[in-house]
ZANU-884717 format. One record per atom (N, C-alpha, C): residue in three letters; z, y, x. Coordinates in steps of 0.1 Angstrom, whole numbers, plus 5000, padded with zeros to 4 digits. Each point is the difference from the previous one (the first is absolute). Example, Ala and Ser with C-alpha at 12.3 -4.5 7.8 and 13.67 -1.06 7.14 Angstrom:
! ZANU-884717
ALA507849435132
ALA500050124991
ALA500050125009
SER499350114996
SER500050115009
SER500850114992
This chain:
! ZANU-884717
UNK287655942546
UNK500549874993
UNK498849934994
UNK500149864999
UNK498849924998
UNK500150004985
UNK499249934995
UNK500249994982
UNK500749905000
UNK500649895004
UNK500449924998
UNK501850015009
UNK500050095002
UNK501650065005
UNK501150034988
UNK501250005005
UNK501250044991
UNK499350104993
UNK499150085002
UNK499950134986
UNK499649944989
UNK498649895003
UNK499649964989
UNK501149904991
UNK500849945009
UNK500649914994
UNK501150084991
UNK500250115004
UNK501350094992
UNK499250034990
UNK498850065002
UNK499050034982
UNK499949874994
UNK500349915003
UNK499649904994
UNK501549964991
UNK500750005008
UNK501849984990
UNK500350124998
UNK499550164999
UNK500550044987
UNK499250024994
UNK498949914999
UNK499250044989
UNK500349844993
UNK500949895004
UNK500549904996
UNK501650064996
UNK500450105002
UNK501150034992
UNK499750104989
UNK499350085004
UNK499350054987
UNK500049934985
UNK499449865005
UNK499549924990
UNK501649964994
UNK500649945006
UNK500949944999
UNK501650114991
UNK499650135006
UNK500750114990
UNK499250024984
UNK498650005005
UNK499950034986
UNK500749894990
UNK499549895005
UNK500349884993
UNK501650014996
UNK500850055007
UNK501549984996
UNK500250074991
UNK499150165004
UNK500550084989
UNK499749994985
UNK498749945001
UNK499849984984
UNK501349894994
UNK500149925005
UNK501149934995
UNK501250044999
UNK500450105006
UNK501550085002
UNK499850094987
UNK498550105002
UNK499850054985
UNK500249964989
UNK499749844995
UNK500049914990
UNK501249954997
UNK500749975008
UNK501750044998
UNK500650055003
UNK500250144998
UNK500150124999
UNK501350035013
UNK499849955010
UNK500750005015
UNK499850125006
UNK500850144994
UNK499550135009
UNK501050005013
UNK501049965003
UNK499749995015
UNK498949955012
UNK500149874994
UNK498849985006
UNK498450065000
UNK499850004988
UNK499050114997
UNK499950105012
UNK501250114999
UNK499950135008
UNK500049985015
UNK500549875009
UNK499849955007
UNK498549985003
UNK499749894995
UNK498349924997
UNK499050125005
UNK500750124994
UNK498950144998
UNK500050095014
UNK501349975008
UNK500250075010
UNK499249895012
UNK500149914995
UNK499149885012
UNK498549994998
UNK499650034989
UNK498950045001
UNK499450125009
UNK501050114997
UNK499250135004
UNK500249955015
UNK501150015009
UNK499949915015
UNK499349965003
UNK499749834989
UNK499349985010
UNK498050045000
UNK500150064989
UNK498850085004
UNK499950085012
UNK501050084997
UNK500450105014
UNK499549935012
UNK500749875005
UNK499849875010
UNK498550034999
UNK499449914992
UNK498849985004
UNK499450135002
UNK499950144994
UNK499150105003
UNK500450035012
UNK501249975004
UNK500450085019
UNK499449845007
UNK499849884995
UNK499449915014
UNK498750024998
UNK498950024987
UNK499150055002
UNK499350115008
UNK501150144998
UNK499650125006
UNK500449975013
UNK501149935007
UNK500650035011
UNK501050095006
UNK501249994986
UNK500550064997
UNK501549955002
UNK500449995013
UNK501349954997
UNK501150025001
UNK500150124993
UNK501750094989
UNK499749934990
UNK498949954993
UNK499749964988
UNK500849855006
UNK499749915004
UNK500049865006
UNK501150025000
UNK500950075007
UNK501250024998
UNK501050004991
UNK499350134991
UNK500749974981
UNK500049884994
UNK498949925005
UNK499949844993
UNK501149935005
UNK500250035017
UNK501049905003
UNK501050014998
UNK500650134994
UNK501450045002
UNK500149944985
UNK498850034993
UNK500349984984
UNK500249834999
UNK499149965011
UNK500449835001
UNK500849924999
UNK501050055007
UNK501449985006
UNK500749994984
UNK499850124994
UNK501150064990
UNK499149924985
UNK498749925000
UNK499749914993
UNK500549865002
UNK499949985011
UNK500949864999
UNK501450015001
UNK500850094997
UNK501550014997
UNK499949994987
UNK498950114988
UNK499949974988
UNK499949874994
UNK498949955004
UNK500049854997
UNK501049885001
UNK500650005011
UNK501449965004
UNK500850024991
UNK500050134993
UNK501250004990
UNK499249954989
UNK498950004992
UNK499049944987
UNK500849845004
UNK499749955010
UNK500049875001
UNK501749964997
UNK500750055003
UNK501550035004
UNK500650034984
UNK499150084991
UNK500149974988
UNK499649944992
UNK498949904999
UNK499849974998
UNK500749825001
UNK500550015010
UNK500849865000
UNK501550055003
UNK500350064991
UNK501650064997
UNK501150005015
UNK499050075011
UNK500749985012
UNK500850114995
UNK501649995006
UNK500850075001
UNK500950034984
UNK500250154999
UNK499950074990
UNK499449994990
UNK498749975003
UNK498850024995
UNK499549964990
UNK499750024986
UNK499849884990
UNK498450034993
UNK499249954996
UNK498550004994
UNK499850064988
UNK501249954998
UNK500550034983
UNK500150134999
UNK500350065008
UNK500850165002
UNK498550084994
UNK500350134998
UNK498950064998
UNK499650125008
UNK500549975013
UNK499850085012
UNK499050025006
UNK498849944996
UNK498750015005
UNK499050084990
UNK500750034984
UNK499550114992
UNK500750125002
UNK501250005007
UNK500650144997
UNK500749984992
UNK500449894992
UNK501050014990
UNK499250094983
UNK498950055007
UNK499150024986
UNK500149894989
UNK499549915003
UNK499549884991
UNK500449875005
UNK500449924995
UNK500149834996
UNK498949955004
UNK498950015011
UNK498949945000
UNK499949925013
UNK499649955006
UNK500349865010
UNK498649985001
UNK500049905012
UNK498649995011
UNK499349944986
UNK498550055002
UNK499149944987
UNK499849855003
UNK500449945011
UNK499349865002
UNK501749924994
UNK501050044998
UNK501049924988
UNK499549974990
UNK498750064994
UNK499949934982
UNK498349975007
UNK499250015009
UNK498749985002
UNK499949955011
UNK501049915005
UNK499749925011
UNK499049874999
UNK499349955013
UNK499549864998
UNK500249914988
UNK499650004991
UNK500449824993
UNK501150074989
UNK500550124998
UNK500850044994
UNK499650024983
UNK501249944992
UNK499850024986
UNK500950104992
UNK499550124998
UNK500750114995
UNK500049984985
UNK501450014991
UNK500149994988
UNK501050114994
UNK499150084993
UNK501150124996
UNK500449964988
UNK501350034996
UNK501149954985
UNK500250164999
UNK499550044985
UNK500950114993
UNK501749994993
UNK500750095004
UNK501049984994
UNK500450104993
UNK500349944986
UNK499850144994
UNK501149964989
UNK500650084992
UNK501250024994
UNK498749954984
UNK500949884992
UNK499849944992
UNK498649944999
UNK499549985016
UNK498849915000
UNK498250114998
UNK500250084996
UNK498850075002
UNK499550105007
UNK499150005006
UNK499550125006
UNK499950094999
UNK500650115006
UNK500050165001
UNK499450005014
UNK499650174999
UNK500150055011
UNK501049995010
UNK501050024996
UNK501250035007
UNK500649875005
UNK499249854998
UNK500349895003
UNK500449985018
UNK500849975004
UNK500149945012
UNK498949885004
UNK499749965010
UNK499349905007
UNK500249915009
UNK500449874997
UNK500449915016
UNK499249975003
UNK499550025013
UNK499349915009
UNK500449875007
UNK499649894997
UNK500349875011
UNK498649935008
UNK500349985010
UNK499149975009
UNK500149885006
UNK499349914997
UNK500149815002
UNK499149975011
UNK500149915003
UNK499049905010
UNK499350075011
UNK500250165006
UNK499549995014
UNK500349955008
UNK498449995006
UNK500249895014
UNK500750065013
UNK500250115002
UNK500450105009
UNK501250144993
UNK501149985005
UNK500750124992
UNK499750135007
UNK499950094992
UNK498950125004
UNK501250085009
UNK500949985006
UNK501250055009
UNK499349925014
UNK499149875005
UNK499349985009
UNK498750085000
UNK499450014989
UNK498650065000
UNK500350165006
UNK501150044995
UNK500450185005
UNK500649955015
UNK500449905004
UNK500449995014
UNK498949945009
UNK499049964992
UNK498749955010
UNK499250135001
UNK500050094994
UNK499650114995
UNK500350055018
UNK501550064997
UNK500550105012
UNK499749925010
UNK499949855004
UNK500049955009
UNK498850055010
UNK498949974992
UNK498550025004
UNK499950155003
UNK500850084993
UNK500050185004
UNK501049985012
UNK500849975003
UNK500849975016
UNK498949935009
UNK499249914992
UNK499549925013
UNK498950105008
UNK499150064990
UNK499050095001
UNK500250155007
UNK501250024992
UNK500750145011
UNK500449955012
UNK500449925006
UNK500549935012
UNK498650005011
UNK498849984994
UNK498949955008
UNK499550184999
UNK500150074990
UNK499850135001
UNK500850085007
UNK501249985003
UNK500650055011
UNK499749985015
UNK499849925002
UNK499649915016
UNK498550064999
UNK499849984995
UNK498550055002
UNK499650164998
UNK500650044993
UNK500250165004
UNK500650055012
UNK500749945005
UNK500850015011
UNK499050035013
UNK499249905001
UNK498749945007
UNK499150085000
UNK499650084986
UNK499150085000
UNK500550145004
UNK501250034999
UNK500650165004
UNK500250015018
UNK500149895003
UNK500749955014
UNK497850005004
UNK499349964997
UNK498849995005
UNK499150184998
UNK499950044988
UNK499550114994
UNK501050135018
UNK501149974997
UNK500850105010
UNK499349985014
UNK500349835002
UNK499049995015
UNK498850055003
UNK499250024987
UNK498550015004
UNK500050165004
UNK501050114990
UNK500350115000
UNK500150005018
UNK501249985004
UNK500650035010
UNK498749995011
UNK498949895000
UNK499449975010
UNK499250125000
UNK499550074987
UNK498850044998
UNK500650175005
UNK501350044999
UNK500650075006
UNK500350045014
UNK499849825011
UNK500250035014
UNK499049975003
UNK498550004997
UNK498550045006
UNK499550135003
């Protein structure tokens, strides 16, 4: 295979999903999204896996990427799916922490253009510890339920070109095998 063939272009998009997981996961970390999170962490280790099997020439490895591919963009499909209250489904819910914690995508109080204002509420007007905290969140240019759906989009768009293209390299890697077998 030439350097400029499907292999390189598959090291090239997962090492463009790479980027693109780390990037989600810090933000999933920041608001405290352990589904996603434990997800985020399982697409990492793949698609490492992906790239060390199209590097080595390894394609059981190419294969774990693709199967895991498939079962990434079903995930996303549902992020996006909750995130715009398809079905059942509500944002509000706290089904993406496990029902641990009240905490919601970090980009609701830190979106684009967003003005976060926290009010203590506290029993006869002063502060304790034990005071409650409202958060309101004014003037984003973008509500952070698009930003978490442009999010998954770009992980669908990029697994999609990572599938096809793994496909290409498992289907090519096998050819070269087979030939080098009937000499």
């Amino acid at each position: 295979m030439g350097c400029c063939s499907g292999r390189c272009t598959l090291i090239f998009i997962c090492t463009l999903q790479l980027v693109l997981a780390l990037e989600r996961q810090v933000f999933d970390f920041l608001g405290y999204q352990w589904a996603p999170i434990l997800a985020n962490f399982f697409h990492i280790i793949i698609v490492i896996l992906g790239l060390f099997g199209t590097i080595q020439y390894r394609p059981r490895y190419i294969v774990v990427y693709t199967v895991w591919g498939a079962l990434w963009v079903a995930w996303n499909v549902f992020i996006i799916c909750f995130y715009l209250d398809v079905g059942g489904l509500s944002k509000d819910s706290d089904l993406l922490t496990f029902n641990i914690s009240a905490h919601h995508s970090w980009w609701s109080e830190h979106g684009p253009g967003c003005v976060r204002r926290e009010l203590q509420l506290t029993p006869g007007g002063r502060t304790t510890p034990e005071a409650q905290s409202y958060i309101s969140v004014m003037g984003c240019f973008v509500d952070y339920q698009y930003i978490e759906v442009l999010h998954s989009s770009m992980q669908i768009l990029v697994a999609l070109l990572g599938f096809v293209y793994a496909c290409y390299v498992v289907s090519a890697i096998t050819e070269e095998e087979d030939s080098c077998l009937r000499k």
